[in-house]
C-alpha positions in Angstrom: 0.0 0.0 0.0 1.4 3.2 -0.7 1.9 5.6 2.1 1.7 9.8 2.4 5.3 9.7 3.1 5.9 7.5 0.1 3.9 10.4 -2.2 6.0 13.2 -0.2 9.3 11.4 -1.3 8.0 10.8 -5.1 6.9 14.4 -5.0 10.3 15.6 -3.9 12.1 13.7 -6.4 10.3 14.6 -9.3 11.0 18.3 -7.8 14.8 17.9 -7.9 14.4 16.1 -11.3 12.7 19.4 -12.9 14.8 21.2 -11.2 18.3 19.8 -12.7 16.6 20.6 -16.5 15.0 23.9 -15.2 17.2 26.1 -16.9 17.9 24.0 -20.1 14.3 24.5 -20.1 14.6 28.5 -20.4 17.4 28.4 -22.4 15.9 26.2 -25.1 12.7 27.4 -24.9 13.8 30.9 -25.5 15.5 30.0 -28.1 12.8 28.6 -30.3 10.4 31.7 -29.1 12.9 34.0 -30.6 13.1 32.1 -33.6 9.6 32.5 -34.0 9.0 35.8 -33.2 11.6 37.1 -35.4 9.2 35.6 -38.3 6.1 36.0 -36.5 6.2 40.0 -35.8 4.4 41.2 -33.0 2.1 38.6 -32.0 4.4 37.0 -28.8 0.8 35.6 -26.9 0.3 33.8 -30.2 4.1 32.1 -30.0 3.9 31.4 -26.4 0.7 29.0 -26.4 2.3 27.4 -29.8 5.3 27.0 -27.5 2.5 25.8 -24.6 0.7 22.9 -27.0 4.3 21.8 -28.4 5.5 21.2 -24.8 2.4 20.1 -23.3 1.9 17.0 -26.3 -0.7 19.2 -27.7 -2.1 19.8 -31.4 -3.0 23.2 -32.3 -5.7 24.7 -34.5 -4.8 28.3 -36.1 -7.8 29.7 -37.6 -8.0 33.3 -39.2 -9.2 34.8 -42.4 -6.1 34.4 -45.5 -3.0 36.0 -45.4 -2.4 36.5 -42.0 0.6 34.1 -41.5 -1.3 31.0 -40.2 1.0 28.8 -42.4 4.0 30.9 -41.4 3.3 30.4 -38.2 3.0 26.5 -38.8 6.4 26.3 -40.8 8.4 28.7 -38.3 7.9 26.7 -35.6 8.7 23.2 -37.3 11.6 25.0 -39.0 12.4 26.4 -35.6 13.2 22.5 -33.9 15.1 20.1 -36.0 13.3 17.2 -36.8 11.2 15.7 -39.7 8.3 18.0 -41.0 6.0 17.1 -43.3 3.3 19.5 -45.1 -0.1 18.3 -46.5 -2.3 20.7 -48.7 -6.0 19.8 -47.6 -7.8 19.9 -51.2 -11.5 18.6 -51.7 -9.5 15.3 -53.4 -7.3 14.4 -50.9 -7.8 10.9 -50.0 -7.1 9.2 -46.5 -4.8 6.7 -48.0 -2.4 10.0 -49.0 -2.7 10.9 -45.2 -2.0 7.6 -43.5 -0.4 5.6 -45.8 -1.1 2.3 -48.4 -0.3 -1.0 -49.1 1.3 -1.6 -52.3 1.9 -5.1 -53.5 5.2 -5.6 -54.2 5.8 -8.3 -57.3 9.5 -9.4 -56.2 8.8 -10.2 -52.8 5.1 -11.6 -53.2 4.0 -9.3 -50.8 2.4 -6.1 -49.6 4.1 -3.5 -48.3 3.4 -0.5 -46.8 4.5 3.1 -48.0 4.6 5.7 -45.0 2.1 8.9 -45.8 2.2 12.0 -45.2 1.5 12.0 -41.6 4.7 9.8 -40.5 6.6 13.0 -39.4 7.2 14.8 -35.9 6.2 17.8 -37.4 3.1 17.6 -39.6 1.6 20.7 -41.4 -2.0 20.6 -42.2 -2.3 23.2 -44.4 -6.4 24.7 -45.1 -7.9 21.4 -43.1 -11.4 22.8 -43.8 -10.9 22.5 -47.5 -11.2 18.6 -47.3 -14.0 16.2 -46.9 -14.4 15.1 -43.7 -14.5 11.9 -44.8 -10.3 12.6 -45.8 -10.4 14.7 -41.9 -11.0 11.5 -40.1 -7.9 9.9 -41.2 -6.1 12.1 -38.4 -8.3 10.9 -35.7 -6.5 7.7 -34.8 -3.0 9.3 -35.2 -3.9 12.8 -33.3 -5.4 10.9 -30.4 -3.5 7.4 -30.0 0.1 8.8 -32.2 -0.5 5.6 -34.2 -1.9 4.6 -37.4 -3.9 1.3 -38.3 -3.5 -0.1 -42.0 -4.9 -3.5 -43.5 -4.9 -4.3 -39.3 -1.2 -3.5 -38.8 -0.7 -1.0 -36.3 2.9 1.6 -37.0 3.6 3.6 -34.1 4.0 7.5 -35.0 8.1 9.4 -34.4 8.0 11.2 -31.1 7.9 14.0 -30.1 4.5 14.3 -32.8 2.6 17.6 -33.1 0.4 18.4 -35.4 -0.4 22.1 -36.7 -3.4 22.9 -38.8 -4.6 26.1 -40.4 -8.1 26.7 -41.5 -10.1 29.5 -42.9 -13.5 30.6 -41.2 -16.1 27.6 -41.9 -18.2 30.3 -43.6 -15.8 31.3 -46.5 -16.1 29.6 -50.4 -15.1 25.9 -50.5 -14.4 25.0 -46.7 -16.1 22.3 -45.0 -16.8 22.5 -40.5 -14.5 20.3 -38.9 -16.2 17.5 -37.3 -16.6 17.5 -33.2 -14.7 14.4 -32.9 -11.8 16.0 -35.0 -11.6 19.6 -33.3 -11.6 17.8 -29.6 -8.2 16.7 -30.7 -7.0 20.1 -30.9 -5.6 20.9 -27.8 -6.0 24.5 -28.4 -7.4 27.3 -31.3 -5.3 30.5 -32.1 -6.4 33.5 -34.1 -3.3 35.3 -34.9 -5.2 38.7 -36.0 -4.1 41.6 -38.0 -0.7 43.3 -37.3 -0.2 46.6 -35.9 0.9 48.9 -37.7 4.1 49.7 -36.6 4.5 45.2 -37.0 3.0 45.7 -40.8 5.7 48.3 -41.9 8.5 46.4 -39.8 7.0 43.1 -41.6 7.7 45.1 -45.1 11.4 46.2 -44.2 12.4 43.2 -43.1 10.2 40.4 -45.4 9.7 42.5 -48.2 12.5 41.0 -50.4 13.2 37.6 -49.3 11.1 34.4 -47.4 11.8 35.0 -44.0 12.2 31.1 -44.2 15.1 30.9 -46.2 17.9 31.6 -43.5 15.5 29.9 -40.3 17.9 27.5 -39.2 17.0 25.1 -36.3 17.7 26.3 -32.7 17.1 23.2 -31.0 16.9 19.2 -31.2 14.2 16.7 -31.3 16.1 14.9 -28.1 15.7 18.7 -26.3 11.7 18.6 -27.3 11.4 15.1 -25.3 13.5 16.4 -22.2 11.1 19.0 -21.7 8.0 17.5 -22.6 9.3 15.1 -19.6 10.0 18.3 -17.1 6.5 19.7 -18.1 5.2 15.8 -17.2 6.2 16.7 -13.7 4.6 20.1 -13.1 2.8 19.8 -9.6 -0.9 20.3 -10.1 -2.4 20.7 -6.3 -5.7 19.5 -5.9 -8.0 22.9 -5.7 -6.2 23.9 -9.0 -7.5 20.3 -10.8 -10.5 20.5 -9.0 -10.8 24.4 -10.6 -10.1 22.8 -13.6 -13.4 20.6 -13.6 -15.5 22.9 -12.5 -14.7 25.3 -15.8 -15.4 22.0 -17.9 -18.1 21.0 -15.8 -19.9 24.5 -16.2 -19.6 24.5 -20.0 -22.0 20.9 -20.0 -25.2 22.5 -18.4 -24.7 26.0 -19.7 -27.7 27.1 -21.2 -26.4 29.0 -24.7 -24.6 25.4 -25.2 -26.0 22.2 -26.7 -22.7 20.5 -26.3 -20.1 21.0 -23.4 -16.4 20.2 -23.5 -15.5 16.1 -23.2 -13.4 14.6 -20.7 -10.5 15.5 -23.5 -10.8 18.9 -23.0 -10.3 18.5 -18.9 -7.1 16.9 -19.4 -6.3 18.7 -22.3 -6.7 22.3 -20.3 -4.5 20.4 -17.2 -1.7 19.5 -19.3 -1.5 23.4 -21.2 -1.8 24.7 -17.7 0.9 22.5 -16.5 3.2 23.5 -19.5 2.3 27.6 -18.8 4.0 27.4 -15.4 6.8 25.7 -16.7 7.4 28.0 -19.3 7.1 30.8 -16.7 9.6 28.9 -14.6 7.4 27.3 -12.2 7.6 23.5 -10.7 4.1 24.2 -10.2 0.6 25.2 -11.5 -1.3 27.9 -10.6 -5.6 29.0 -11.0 -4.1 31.6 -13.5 -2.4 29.4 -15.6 -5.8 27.1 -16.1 -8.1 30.6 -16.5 -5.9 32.2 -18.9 -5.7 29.5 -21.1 -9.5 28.4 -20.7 -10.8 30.3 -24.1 -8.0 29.1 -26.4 -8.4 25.6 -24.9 -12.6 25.1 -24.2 -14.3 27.3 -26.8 -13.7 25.5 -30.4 -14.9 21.9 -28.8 -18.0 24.2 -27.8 -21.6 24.1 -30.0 -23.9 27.2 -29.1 -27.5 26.8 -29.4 -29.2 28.2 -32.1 -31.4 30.7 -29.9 -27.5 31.6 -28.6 -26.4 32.4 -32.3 -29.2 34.2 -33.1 -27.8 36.4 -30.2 -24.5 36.6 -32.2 -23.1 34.8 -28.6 -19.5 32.9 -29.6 -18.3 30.1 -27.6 -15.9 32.6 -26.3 -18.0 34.9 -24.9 -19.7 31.9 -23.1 -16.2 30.7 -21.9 -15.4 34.5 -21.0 -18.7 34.4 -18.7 -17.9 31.1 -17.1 -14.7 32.0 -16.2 -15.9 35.1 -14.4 -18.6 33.1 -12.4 -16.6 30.4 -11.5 -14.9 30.9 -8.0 -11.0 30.8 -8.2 -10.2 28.4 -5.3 -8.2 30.4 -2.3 -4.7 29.9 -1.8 -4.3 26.2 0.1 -2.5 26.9 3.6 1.1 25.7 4.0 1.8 22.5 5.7 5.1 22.7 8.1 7.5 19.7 7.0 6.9 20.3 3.0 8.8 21.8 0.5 7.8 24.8 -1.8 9.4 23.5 -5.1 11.0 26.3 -6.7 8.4 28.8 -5.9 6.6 30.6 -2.9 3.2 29.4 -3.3 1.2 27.3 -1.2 0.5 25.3 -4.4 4.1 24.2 -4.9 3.3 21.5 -1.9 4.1 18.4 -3.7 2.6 15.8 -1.4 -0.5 14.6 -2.0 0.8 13.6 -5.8 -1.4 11.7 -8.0 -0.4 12.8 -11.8 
């Protein structure tokens, strides 16, 4: 049987563990955010949650009208990490089989064999999702959820780390299909990068006006590096009224009346894991209520459905998340227990003991 003192010592070594790759984890992680941003001008809360979904074994949904750098976005940051990257344009005659992969009977050896598709890379660029059926959308669902894809009834485990980044225009523009409910819950999170500034816009002419900003990226960190702190991020303390916090946002969503459909289960442990990632990219060991509520819209609101009274009000999902948030009561600070250590930080929530993730 396991024991509180056992949890304390698990707690305290998983501590010291994040702790020996804390500041490999600024360093790196810096690195790639300036990468990004130097493409990416002006839009740093836009790099940071890419940065948040990458570390917390996310996939992440951009969606904004054309030509505001959604597939720029995509490539900088799989240009940014060196490892394989693979691009599919989502056209209304994409087939599945040019996603996953096929079988090909080979003559010589009097057998099939398999030839890889387009989604066997760490890195996979989805480029205008919405534009295919989604019959071709639902090849992703097994690889997005499980990082594995099933062919003929042979199973071939996906390259890790595995993220993949889709861009989509608004499901109400020529040619574009809605992605299906089961496929957005595998999004960890939606961005909308927006318009520039101005002051961005003319520093985006200066600077991109002759040449790709793509054509001297060069990598700024190493596959191996993604893995080390997508295992420092596993370790991120989450104390119990945070998770329970957590729930209750989700919870809220499923009896909401401007809501037919509520986030799943998905999204609860998909808003636990961005949140755990947000502290660690802010330095912390542990996670806070803020780190779960300021991540809540860009995490809850694209898995949401309004009802149709709702969008007659011209009421978005965010606006709904927006409200919930603000009714929701942000659990008080837990008290500090003598004999415990704070982790890195000050807070109360840094306890490690009891520790269940």
């Amino acid at each position: 049987m396991t024991t509180y003192d056992d949890q304390a010592s698990r707690g305290g070594t998983a501590a010291r563990a994040y702790g020996s790759v804390g500041e490999d984890l600024t360093a790196v992680v810096e690195r790639v955010r300036g990468s990004v941003e130097d493409v990416i001008e002006g839009k740093p809360e836009v790099v940071r949650l890419s940065l948040t979904v990458l570390l917390a074994e996310g996939h992440l949904l951009i969606e904004d009208v054309p030509g505001v750098g959604k597939t720029m976005l995509a490539k900088t940051l799989a240009r940014s990490i060196d490892c394989s990257v693979r691009r599919i344009q989502f056209t209304p005659d994409l087939l599945p089989s040019d996603i996953t992969g096929v079988s090909i009977w080979d003559q010589q050896r009097r057998d099939f064999e398999f030839k890889p598709g387009a989604i066997f890379a760490q890195v996979v660029i989805g480029d205008e999702i919405n534009r295919a059926s989604p019959k071709t959308q639902s090849a992703l669902l097994e690889s997005m959820e499980e990082r594995q894809v099933t062919i003929d009834g042979q199973t071939y485990e996906l390259p890790s780390p595995f993220m993949v980044v889709a861009t989509q225009n608004p499901v109400e523009m020529e040619g574009t299909y809605p992605l299906p409910e089961a496929q957005r819950d595998r999004f960890m999170a939606r961005v909308s990068i927006g318009y520039p500034s101005p002051e961005a816009e003319l520093e985006m002419l200066d600077v991109h006006g002759g040449v790709s900003p793509l054509d001297d990226l060069q990598p700024v960190a190493h596959a191996h590096d993604i893995l080390k702190l997508i295992e420092a991020v596993r370790g991120v303390h989450v104390a119990d009224p945070v998770r329970r916090y957590a729930v209750d946002l989700v919870s809220a969503t499923r009896t909401h009346p401007d809501l037919r459909l509520g986030a799943s289960p998905r999204a609860t442990l998909h808003l636990l894991r961005a949140a755990k990632a947000s502290a660690a990219l802010g330095g912390r060991d542990y996670a806070l209520p803020d780190d779960v509520q300021a991540l809540a819209v860009s995490v809850l609101a694209h898995r949401l459905l309004p009802t149709a009274q709702a969008q007659l009000n011209r009421r978005t999902a965010e606006q709904v998340v927006e409200e919930i948030v603000q009714r929701t009561p942000v659990p008080a600070e837990p008290q500090q227990r003598t004999g415990f250590g704070m982790g890195r930080g000050t807070s109360a929530y840094g306890q490690q003991p009891p520790r269940r993730l």
